[in-house]
C-alpha positions as CSV (number, residue, x, y, z in Angstrom):
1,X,-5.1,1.3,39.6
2,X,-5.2,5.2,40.4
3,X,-5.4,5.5,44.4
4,X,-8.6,7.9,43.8
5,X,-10.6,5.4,42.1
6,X,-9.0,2.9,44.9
7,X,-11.1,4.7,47.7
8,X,-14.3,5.8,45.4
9,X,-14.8,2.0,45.3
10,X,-13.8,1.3,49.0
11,X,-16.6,4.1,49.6
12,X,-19.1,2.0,47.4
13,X,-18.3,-0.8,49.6
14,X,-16.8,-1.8,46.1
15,X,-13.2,-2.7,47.6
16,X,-13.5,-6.5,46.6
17,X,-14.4,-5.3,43.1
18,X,-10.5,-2.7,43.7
19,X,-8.8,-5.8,44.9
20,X,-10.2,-7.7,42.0
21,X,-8.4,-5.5,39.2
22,X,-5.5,-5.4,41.2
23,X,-4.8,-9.0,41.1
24,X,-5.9,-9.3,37.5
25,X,-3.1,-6.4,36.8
26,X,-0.7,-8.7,38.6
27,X,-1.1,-12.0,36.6
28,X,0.6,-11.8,33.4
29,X,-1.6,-14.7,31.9
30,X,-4.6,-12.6,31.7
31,X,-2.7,-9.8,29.8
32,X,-3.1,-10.8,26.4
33,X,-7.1,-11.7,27.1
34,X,-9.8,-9.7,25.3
35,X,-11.6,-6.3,27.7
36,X,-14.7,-8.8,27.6
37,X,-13.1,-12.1,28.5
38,X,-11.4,-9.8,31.6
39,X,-14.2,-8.0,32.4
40,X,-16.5,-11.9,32.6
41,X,-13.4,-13.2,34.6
42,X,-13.6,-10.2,37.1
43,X,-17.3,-10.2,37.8
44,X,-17.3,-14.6,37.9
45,X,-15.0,-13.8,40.7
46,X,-16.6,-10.7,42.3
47,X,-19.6,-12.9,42.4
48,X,-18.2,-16.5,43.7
49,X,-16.3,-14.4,46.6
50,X,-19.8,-13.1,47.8
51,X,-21.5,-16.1,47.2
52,X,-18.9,-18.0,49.7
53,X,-18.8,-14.6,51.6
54,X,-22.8,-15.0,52.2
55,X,-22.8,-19.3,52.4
56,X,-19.9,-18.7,55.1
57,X,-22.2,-16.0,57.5
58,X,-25.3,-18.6,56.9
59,X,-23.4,-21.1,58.2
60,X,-22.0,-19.2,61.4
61,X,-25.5,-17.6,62.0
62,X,-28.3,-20.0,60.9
63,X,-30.9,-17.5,62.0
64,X,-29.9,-15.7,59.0
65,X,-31.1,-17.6,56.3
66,X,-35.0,-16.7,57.9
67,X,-34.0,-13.0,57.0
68,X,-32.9,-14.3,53.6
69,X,-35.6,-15.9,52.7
70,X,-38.3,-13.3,54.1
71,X,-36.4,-10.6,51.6
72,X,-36.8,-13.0,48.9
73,X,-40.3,-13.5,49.2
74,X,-40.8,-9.9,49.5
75,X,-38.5,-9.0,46.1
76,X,-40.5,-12.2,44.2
77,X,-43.6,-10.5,45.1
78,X,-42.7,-6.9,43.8
């Protein structure tokens, strides 16, 4: 991955999505997969890492999941 586009993402806070590709790039099994089966596996992983990433602070900081909820309320009502 170009090292410019490597820090544009780590701005974005889109470094998990950098590492991501990375080890795709690495593992010679996903080589001969299609853009869109890559592209599904990528984002399936980008989103089970922050899933686990968010389950994991919830757990550590119980008083959390009353924030988590109030925002949810507040989107389901917009």
């Amino acid at each position: 991955m170009n090292i410019e586009i490597k820090k544009s993402l780590s701005v974005l806070e889109l470094g998990d999505l950098a590492r991501i590709i990375e080890m795709q790039e690495k593992d010679i099994k996903l080589v001969d997969l299609s853009y869109e089966k890559r592209l599904e596996l990528l984002l399936e992983t980008l989103i089970q890492e922050r899933e686990n990433r968010l389950i994991n602070r919830l757990i550590k900081n119980p008083e959390d999941i009353e924030v988590l909820l109030n925002i949810s309320i507040l989107d389901a009502r917009i």
